[in-house]
C-alpha positions as CSV (number, residue, x, y, z in Angstrom):
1,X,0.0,0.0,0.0
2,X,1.6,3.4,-1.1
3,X,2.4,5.9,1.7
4,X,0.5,9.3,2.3
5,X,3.0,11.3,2.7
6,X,1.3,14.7,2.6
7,X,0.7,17.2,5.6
8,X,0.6,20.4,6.9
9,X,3.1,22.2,9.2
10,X,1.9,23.9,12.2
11,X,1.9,27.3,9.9
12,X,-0.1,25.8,7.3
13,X,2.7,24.8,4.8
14,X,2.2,22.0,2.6
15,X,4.6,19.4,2.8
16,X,4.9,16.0,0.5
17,X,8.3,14.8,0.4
18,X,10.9,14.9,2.7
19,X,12.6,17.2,0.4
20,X,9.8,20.0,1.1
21,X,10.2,19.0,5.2
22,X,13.5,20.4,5.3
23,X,13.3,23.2,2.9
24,X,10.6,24.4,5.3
25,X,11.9,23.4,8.3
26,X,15.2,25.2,7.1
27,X,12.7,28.5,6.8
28,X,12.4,29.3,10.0
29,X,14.9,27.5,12.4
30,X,14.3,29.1,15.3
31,X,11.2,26.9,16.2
32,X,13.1,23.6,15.5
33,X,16.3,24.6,17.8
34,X,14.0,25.7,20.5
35,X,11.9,22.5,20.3
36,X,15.6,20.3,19.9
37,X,16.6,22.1,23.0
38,X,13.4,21.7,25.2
39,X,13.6,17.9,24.4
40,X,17.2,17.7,25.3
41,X,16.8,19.8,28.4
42,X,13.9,17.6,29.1
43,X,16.1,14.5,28.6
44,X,19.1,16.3,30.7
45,X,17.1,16.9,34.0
46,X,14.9,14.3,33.7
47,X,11.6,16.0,33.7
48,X,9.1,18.3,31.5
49,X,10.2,21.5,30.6
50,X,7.5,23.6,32.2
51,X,7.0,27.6,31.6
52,X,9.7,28.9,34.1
53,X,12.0,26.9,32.1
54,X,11.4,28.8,28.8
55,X,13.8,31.5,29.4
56,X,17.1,29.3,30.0
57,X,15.6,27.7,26.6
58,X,15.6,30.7,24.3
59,X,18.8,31.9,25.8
60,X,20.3,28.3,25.3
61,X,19.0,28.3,21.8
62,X,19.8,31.7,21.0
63,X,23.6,31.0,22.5
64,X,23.5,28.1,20.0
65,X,22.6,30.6,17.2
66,X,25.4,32.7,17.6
67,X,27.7,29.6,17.4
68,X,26.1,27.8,14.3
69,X,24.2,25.9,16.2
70,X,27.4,23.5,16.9
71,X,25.6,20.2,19.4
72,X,28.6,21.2,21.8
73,X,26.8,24.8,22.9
74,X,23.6,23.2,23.3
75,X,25.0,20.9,25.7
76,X,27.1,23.2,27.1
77,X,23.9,25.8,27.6
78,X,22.1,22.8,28.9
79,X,24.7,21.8,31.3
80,X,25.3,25.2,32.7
81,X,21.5,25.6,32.7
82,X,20.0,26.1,36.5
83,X,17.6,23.5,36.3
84,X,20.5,21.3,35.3
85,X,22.8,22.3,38.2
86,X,19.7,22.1,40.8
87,X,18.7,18.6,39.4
88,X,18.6,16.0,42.9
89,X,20.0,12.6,41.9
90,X,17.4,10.1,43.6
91,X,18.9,8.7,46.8
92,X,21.4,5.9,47.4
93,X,18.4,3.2,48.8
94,X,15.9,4.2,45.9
95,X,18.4,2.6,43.1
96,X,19.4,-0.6,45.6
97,X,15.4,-1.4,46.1
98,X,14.8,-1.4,42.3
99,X,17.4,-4.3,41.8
C-alpha cells in the first residue's frame, strides 16, 4: 500500500516529500532549535520542561545561534543551565530497592 505522505506544518505549509520537510523546516529555524533544546533539556534533567523553564531555553537556543548551532553549545547551555545544576539525583536506597 503506497504511503500518504502529505501534511501540513503547524503554519499551514504543505509538505509531501521529505525534500519539502527540510526546505521548510530550514525557513524558520528558530522553532526547530528551540523544540531540539526543550527535548534535550527535558532529557538532561529528567523532567518536562515547564513555563519557568522557557527563558534558560531561548537563551540556550539563541547562544547556539550565535555559534552555528554546533551540538557542543547546546550541551554546554544545557549543562550550565540552572535546572540542570539544581537537578537532585534520587537517593542511594531508591536505586538498591529497584534491583
Amino acid at each position: 500500500m503506497p504511503l500518504d505522505t502529505k501534511g501540513k506544518l503547524y503554519d499551514g505549509t504543505p509538505v509531501s516529500s521529505s525534500s519539502e520537510l527540510i526546505a521548510a523546516l530550514l525557513k524558520r529555524p528558530i522553532p526547530l532549535m528551540r523544540s531540539f533544546t526543550e527535548n534535550l533539556m527535558a532529557y538532561a534533567v529528567g523532567r518536562r520542561m515547564e513555563d519557568f523553564d522557557q527563558p534558560s531555553i531561548r537563551a540556550i537556543a539563541k547562544e547556539a545561534e550565535s555559534k552555528q548551532y554546533r551540538l557542543s553549545s547546546f550541551v554546554v547551555g544545557v549543562v550550565n543551565s540552572p535546572a540542570f545544576r539544581t537537578k537532585r539525583a534520587e537517593p542511594a536506597s531508591a536505586l538498591d530497592n529497584s534491583r
